[in-house]
N, C-alpha and C positions, 0 to 999 in steps of 0.2 A: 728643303730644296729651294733655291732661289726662281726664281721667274724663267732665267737662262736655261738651267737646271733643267725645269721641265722640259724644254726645245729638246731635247738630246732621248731622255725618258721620263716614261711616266709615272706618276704615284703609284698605282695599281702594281706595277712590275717593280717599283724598288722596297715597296711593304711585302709585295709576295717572297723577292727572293732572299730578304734579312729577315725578317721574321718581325719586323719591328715596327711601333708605329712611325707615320712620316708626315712630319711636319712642312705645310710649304707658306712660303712667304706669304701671297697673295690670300689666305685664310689664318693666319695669326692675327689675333685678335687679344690675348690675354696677357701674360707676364712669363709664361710658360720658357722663353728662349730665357728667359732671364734666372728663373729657378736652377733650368738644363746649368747654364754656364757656371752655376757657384756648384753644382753638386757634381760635374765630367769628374775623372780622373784624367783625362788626355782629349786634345779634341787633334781631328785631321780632317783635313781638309783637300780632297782626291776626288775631282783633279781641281789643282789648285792653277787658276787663270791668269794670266797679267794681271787682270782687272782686282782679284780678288788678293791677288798679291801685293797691288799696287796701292789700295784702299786700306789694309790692314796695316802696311808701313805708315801709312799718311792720320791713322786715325780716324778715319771716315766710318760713319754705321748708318748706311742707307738700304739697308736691307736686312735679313733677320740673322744671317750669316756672320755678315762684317759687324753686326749691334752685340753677338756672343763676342767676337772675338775680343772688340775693344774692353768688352767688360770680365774679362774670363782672366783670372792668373793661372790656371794649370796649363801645362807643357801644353806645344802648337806644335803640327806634324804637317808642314806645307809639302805636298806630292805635285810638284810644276807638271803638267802638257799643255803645249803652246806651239805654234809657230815659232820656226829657229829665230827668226830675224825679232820675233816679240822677246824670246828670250835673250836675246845679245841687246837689247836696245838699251840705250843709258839709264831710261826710265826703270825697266826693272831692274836690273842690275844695283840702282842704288837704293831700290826696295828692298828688294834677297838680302843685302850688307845690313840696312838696317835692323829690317825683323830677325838676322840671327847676332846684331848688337846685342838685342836685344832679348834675348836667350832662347827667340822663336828657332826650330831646326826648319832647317828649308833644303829638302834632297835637289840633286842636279837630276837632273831630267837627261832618260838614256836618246843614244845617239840610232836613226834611221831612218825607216820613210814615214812621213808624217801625211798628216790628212792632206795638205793640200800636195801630195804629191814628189814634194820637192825632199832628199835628205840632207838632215842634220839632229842638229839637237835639241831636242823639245819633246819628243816621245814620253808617254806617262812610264815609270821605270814599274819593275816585273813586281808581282804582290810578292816572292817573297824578300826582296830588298824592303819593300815597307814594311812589311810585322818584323823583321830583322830589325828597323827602325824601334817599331815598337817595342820591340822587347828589350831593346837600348836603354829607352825614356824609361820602363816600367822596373827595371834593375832586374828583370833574368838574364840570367846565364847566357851565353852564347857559348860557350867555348869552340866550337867548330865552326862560327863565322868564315868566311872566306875558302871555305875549303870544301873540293869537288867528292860526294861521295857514288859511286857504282854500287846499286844492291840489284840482285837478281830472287826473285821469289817464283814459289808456284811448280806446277808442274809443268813436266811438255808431253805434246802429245805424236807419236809417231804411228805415220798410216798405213792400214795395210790394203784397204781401198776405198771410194769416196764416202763409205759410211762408215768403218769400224778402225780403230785407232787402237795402241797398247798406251797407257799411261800411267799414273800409282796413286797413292791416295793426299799428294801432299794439299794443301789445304790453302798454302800461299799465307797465312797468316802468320808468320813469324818475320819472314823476310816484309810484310807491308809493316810491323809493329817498327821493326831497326829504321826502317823509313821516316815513320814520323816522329822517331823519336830524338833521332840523329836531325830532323827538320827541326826538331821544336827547339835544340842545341843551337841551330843556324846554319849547319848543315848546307850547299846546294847537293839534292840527291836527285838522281836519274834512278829510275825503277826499271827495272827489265822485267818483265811479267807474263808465267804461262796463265793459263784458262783459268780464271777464280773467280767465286761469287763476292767479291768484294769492291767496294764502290773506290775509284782512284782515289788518294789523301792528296787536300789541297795542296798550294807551294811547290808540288812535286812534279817531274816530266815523269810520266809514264809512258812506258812503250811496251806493245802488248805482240806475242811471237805465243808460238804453238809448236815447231819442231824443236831439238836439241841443236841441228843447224840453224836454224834462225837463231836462236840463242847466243850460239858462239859468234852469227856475224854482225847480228848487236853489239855485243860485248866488244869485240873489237874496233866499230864506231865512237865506242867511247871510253879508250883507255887511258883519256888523258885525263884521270881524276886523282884524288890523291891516295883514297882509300877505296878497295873491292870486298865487297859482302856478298858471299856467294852462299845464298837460302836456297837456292832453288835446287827439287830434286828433278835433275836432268837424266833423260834415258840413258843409260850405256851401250844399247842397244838398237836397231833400226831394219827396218826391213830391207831387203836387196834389191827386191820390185815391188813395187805399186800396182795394187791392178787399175786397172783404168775403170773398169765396169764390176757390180758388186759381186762378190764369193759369192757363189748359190750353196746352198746347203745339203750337201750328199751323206749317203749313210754309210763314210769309212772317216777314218781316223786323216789330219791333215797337219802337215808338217809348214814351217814357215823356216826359212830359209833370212839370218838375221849376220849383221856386220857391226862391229862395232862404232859408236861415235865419235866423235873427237874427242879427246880427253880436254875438257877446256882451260882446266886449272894449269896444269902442266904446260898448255901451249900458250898461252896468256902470261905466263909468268916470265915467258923469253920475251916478252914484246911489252912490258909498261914494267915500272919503278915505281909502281906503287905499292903499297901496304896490302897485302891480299889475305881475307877472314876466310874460312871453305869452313863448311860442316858437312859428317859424314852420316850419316843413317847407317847403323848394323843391329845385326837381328845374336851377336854371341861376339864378346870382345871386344865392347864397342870401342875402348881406348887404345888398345891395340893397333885392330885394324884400322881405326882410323889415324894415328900414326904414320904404320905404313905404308897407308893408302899411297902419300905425296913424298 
């Protein structure tokens, strides 16, 4: 971390949440930045400043940062956020041309509101445009770059009053696996997620619903994608009424009074052009009826 660096945050808090040790300017003392730089595989540099931009084009190493950079030949991963007007100024600009003469990658910084208030472009771009990056520089695979995917995981849960709920056993683990794996492809995927014990996968929007109505009015939020992955085991079923206040518990037999839910597959498939995956659950026939299911 350079001096600047720490203005923003702390040691403390960027060792705790990498895992890693952290080096700062103002306590190197050894040869240590100089080891780091012949042994990187890839170095990035996030968020990459005019300053730091500006100095690495120029050759400059007055810090521990710009002293790696100038002395490092493995691939450079410059991540711009700046003020717009810093980034349109001539000064950078014929920094950016330089260091990517010079076979430094230098990503364009996305466009919005920025710290000081005012929009344009200069905004740090989304983490997963950068390991996208990375995984450019490091020769994996992408094949799904550019491309929007919809996966639905999980169960839902439909209520029958503010404590007890009908739902089934799904697990949500299959639909978060096509998640990261379709991410780790380059993927952009949106999760739609009922109730699960599992921690959201980075790079990923998660959006977290508990009815089969919630579900379908997610899902039609985001039908502009290219591919639909439907994991998730959604009710068929739904109560008529809702109690407001809890079922007390009496000594006769109780009937529940149930409607079915939207069918979402069927009514979704009139309303986007996209590639749509369904999986069924059967308990006898399972190739059959799921066939016929759609």
């Amino acid at each position: 971390m350079t001096s600047s660096a720490q203005d923003f945050i702390g040691k403390l808090s960027l060792a705790s949440l990498s895992g890693n040790e952290v080096m700062l300017d103002n306590e190197e003392t050894g040869l240590h930045h100089v080891k780091f730089a012949i042994e990187f595989d890839l170095i990035i540099i996030l968020p990459s400043t005019a300053n730091i931009i500006c100095k690495a084009a120029n050759g400059i190493a007055d810090d521990m940062v710009s002293t790696i950079l100038s002395i490092c030949e493995q691939p450079k991963l410059f991540v711009p956020a700046m003020n717009f007007r810093m980034w349109q100024s001539k000064a950078t600009q014929e920094a950016v041309s330089s260091l990517r003469d010079n076979d430094s990658i230098v990503m364009d910084p996305s466009e919005g509101y920025l710290a000081s208030m005012h929009k344009g472009e200069g905004r740090l771009p989304d983490l997963h445009s950068v390991l996208n990056e990375v995984r450019s520089i490091l020769d994996i695979p992408t094949p799904l770059k550019g491309k929007k995917i919809l996966i639905t995981a999980g169960p839902t849960r439909e209520h029958l009053d503010p404590i007890r709920f009908i739902s089934n056993k799904s697990s949500g683990k299959m639909g978060y696996a096509f998640a990261e794996s379709i991410r780790n492809m380059g993927g952009e995927v949106t999760l739609i997620s009922g109730p699960v014990s599992i921690d959201p996968p980075s790079e990923i929007s998660t959006i977290y619903i508990e009815t089969a109505d919630e579900m379908y009015n997610e899902m039609c939020n985001h039908l502009d994608t290219d591919i639909i992955i439907m994991c998730a085991a959604i009710a068929d079923y739904t109560p008529h009424n809702i109690s407001n206040t809890k079922m007390k518990r009496k000594n006769q037999n109780i009937s529940i009074d149930m409607k079915p839910t939207t069918d979402i597959i069927q009514t979704i498939a009139k309303k986007t052009d996209a590639l749509i995956v369904a999986f069924a659950l059967e308990t006898s026939n399972g190739e059959k009826n799921a066939k016929n299911a759609y």
